[in-house]
Backbone as CSV, one residue per row, in Angstrom:
resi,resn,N_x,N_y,N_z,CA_x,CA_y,CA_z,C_x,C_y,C_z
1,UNK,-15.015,9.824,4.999,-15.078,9.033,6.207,-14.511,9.796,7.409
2,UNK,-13.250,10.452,7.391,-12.552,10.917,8.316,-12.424,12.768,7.853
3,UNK,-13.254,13.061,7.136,-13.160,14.703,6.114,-12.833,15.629,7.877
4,UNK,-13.721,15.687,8.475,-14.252,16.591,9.802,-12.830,16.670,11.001
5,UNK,-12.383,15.533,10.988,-11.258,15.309,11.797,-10.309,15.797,10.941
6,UNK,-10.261,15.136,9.562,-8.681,15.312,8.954,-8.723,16.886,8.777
7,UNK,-10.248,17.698,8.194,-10.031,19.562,8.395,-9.493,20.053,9.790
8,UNK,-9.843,19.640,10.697,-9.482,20.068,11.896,-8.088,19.774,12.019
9,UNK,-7.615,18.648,11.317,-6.153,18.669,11.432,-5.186,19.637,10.667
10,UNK,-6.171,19.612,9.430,-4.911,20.735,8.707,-4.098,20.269,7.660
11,UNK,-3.781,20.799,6.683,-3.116,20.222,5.981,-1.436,19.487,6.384
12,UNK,-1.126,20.525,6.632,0.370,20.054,7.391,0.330,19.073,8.291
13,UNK,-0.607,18.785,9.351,-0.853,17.618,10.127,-1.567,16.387,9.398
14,UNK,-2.308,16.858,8.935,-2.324,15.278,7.089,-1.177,15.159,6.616
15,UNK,-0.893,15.582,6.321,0.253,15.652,5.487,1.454,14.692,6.109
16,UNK,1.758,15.183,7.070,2.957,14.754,8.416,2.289,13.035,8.515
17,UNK,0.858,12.750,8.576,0.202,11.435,8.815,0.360,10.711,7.040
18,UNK,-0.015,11.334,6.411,1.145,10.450,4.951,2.202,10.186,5.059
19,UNK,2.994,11.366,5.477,4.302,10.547,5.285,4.585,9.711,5.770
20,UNK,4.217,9.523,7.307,4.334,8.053,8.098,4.001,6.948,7.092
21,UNK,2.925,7.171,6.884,2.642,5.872,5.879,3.048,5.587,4.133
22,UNK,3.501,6.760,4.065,5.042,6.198,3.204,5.881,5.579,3.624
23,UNK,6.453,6.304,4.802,7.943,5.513,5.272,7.321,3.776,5.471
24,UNK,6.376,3.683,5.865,5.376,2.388,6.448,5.660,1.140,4.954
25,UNK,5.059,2.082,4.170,5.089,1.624,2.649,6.654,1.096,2.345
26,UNK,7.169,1.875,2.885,8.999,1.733,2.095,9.560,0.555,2.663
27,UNK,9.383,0.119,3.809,9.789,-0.526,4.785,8.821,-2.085,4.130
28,UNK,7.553,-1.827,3.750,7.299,-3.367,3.287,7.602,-3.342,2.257
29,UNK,7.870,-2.819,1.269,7.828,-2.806,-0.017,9.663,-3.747,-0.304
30,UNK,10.246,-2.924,1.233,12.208,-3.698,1.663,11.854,-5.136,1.910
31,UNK,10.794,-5.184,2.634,10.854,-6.809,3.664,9.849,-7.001,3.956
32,UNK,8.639,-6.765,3.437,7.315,-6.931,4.376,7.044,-8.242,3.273
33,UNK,5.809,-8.628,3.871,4.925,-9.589,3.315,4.069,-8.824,1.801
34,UNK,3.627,-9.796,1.405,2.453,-9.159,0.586,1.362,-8.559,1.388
35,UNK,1.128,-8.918,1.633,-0.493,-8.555,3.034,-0.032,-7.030,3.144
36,UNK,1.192,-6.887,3.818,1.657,-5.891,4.787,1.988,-4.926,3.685
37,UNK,2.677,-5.286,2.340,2.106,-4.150,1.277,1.119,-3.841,0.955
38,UNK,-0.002,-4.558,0.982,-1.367,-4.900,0.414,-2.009,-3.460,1.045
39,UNK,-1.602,-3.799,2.444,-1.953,-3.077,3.785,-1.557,-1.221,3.267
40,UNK,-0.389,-1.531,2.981,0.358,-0.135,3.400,0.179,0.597,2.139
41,UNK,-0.300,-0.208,0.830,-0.621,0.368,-0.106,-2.219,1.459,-0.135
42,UNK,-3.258,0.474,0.699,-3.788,1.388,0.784,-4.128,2.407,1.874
43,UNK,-3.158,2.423,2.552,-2.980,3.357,3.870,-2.691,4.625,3.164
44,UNK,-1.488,4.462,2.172,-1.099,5.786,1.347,-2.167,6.045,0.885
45,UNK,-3.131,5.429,-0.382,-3.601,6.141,-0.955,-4.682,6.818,-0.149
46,UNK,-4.784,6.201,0.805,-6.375,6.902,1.554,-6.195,8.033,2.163
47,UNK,-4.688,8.203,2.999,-4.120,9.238,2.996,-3.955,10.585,2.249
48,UNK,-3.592,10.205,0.822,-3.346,11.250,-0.124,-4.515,11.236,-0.473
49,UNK,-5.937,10.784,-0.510,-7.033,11.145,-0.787,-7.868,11.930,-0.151
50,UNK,-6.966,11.886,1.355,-7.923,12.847,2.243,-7.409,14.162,2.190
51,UNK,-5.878,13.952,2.281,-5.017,14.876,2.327,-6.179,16.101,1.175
52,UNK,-5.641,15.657,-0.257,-6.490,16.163,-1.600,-7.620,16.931,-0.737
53,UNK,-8.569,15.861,-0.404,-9.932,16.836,0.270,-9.885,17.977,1.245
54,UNK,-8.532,17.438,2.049,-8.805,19.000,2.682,-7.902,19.938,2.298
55,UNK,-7.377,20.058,1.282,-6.692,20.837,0.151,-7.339,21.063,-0.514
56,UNK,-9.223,21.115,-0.672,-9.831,21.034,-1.889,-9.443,21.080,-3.146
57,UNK,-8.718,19.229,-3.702,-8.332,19.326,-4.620,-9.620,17.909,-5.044
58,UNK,-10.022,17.768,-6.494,-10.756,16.884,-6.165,-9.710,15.809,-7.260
59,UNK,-8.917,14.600,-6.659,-8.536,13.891,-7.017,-8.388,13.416,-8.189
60,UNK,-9.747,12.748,-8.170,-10.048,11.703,-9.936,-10.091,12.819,-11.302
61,UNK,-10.679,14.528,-10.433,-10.099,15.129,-11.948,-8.837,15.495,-11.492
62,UNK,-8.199,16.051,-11.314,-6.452,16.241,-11.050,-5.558,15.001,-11.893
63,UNK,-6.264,13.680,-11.466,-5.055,13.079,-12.369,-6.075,12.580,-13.721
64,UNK,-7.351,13.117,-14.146,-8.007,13.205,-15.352,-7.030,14.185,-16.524
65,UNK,-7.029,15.388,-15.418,-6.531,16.256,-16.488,-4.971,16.388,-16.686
66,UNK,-4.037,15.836,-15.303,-2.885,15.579,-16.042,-2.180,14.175,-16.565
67,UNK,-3.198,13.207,-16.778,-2.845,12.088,-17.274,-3.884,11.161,-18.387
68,UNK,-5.330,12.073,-18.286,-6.182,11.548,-18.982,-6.316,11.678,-20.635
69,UNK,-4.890,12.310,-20.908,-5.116,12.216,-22.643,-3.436,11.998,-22.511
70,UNK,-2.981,10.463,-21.470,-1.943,9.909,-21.440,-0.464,10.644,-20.948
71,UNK,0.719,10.568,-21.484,2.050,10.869,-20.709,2.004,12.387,-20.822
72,UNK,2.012,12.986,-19.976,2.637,14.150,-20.018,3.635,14.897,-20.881
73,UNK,4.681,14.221,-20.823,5.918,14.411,-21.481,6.075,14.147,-22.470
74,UNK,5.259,12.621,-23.485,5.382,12.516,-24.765,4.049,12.280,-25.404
75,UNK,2.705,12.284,-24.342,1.444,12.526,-25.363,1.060,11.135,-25.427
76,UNK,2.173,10.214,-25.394,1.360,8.536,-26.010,0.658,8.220,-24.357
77,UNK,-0.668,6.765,-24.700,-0.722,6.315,-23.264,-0.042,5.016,-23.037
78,UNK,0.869,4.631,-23.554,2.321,4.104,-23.528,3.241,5.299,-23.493
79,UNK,3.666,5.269,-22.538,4.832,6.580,-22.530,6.618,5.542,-23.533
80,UNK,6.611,6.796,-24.440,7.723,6.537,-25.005,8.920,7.195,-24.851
81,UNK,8.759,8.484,-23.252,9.467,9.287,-23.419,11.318,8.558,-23.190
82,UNK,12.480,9.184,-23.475,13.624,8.673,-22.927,13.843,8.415,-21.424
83,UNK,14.638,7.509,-21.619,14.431,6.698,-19.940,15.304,7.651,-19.022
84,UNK,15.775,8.873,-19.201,16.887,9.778,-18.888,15.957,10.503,-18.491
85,UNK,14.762,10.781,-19.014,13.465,11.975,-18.314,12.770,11.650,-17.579
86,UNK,12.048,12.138,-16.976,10.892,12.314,-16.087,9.750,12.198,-16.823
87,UNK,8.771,11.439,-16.768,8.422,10.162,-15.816,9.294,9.276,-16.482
């Protein structure tokens, strides 16, 4: 939708426009409405989806291949890893 503008911006200037809409995210997620998460939820992801594109990364495989045969860390797609690790 926005590919032509967001290349011309650059990664670092995408990038800088996510984070706004994280902090955006953090702030309803403290006190906002549902709506206004609803909202800000998909502000991020559309963000980090464009971001991805002009990083030529292509998304849906990126988290295919590091999540599509489940947890990283312990293999199940119920993660069983200890609650002390990452994820």
């Amino acid at each position: 939708m926005y590919f032509e503008k967001d290349q011309t911006r650059g990664v670092e200037g995408t990038f800088m426009w996510l984070m706004e809409e994280v902090g955006e995210l953090a702030s309803a997620l403290r006190g906002g409405t549902h709506e206004e998460r609803v909202g800000e939820f998909a502000d991020v992801l559309a963000w980090l989806t464009t971001i991805a594109n002009v990083a030529g990364v292509d998304l849906a495989d990126a988290v295919n291949q590091k999540y599509g045969s489940g947890c990283p860390g312990c293999g199940q797609f119920l993660c069983v890893c200890d609650d002390a690790e990452k994820p």
